[in-house]
N, C-alpha and C positions, 0 to 999 in steps of 0.2 A: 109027603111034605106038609110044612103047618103051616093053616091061613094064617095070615098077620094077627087076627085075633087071640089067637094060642098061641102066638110069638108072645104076643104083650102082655096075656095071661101068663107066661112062663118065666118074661121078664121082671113082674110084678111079684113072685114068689118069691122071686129069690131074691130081689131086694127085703122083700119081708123079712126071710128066713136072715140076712145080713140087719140087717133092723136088732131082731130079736138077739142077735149074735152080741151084738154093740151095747145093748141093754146089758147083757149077764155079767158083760166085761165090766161098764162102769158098773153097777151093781156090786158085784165083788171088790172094785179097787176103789171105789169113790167113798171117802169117807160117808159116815151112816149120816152125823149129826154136822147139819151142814152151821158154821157160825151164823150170829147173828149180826146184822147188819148194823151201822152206829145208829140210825134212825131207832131201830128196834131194842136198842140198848139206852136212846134217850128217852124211848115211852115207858122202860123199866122202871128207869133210876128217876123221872117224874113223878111216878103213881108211888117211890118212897114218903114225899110228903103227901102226909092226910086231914094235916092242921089247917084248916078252910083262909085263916089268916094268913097263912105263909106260902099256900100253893102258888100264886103269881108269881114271887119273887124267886122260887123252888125253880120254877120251869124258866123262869126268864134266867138266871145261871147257870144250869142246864146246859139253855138250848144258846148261852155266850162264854162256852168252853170247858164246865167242869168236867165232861166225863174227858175231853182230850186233854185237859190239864193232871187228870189223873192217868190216862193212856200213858202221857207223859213218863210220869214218875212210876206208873208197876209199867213199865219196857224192857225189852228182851233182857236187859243187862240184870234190872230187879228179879225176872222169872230165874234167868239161870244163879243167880247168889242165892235164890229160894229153895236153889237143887241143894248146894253146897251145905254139908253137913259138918260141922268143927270137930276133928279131930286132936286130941293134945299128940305133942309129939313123942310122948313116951306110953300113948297107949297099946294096951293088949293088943292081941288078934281077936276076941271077942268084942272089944268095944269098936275096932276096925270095923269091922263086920255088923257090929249091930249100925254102927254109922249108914256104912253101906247102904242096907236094909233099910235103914229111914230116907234114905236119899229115893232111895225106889220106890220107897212109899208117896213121899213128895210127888214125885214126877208123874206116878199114876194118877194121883190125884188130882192134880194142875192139867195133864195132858202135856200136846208140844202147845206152844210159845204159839198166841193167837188162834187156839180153836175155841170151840165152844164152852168143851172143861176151864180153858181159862180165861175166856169171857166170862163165865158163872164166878169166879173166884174173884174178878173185878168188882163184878157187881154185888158180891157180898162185904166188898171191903169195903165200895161206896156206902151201902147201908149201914154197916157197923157204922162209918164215920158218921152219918148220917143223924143215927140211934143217938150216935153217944154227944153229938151238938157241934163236934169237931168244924163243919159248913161255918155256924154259926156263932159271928165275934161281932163286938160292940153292936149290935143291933140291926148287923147286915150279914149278908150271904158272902161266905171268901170262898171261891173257886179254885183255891189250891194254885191259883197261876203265880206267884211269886212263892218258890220253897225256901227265900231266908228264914222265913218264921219258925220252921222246921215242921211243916206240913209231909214235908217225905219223910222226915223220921216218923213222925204220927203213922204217918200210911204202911211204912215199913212194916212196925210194931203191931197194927193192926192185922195186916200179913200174915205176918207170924202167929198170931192168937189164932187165927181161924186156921191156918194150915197143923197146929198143933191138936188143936180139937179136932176136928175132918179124918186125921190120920191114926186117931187113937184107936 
């Protein structure tokens, strides 16, 4: 018979050996690249401005809504029309097909809809707009939160640029 202390050494094992077990499992099924958090996506798209003059007003739009007013407009609806490839309706089976192909290439690129792939593809659209002054009208910061101006066309467009360079 075993003392209780080789009980509870035997008990101890094999919850290890269940431990280890539960590791392999997540391991294998858990995605590798875990997203990044909006915190960690608002110290990104922060550190975009480097103009010493505009960094307070950079991070104060920031951190009163731009990157969610941009979540906003690339949303699930814009990732999957980013899948959609235009086909004409009297095309080949080759151009069918090279369609196809590009749509697969999108998707790999992008990832699914809110991981990391497409958190990176956010934030390179943020800087593109960034780059090109897009934030930047009459002498203040626009956070994209009213799209009449046609800030989502612009982001759209943007979109597109980089997803056509990325996939070449």
């Amino acid at each position: 018979m075993d003392t209780p202390i080789e009980q509870w050494k035997a008990i101890k094992e094999y919850h290890e050996a269940q431990v280890l077990k539960a590791q392999k499992m997540l391991d294998e099924f858990e995605p590798k690249e875990k997203p990044l958090t909006q915190a960690e996506m608002k110290k990104r798209i922060i550190e975009f401005e480097t103009r010493t003059a505009f960094k307070s007003s950079w991070k104060k739009n920031v951190n009163e809504g731009l990157l969610e007013n941009m979540q906003h407009i690339l949303n699930e609806d814009t990732y999957h029309a980013y899948l959609e490839v235009d086909v004409p309706e009297n095309a080949t089976e080759e151009e069918k097909r090279e369609a196809e192909e590009k749509s697969k290439k999108i998707q790999a690129y992008l990832g699914p809809f809110g991981n990391l792939a497409w958190q990176i593809f956010v934030l390179k659209v943020i800087k593109k707009l960034h780059d090109d002054g897009s934030f930047y009208h009459d002498g203040e910061f626009d956070t994209f939160e009213d799209t009449a101006g046609g800030c989502d066309e612009i982001t759209w467009d943007v979109g597109v640029q980089i997803i056509e360079a990325e996939i070449q």
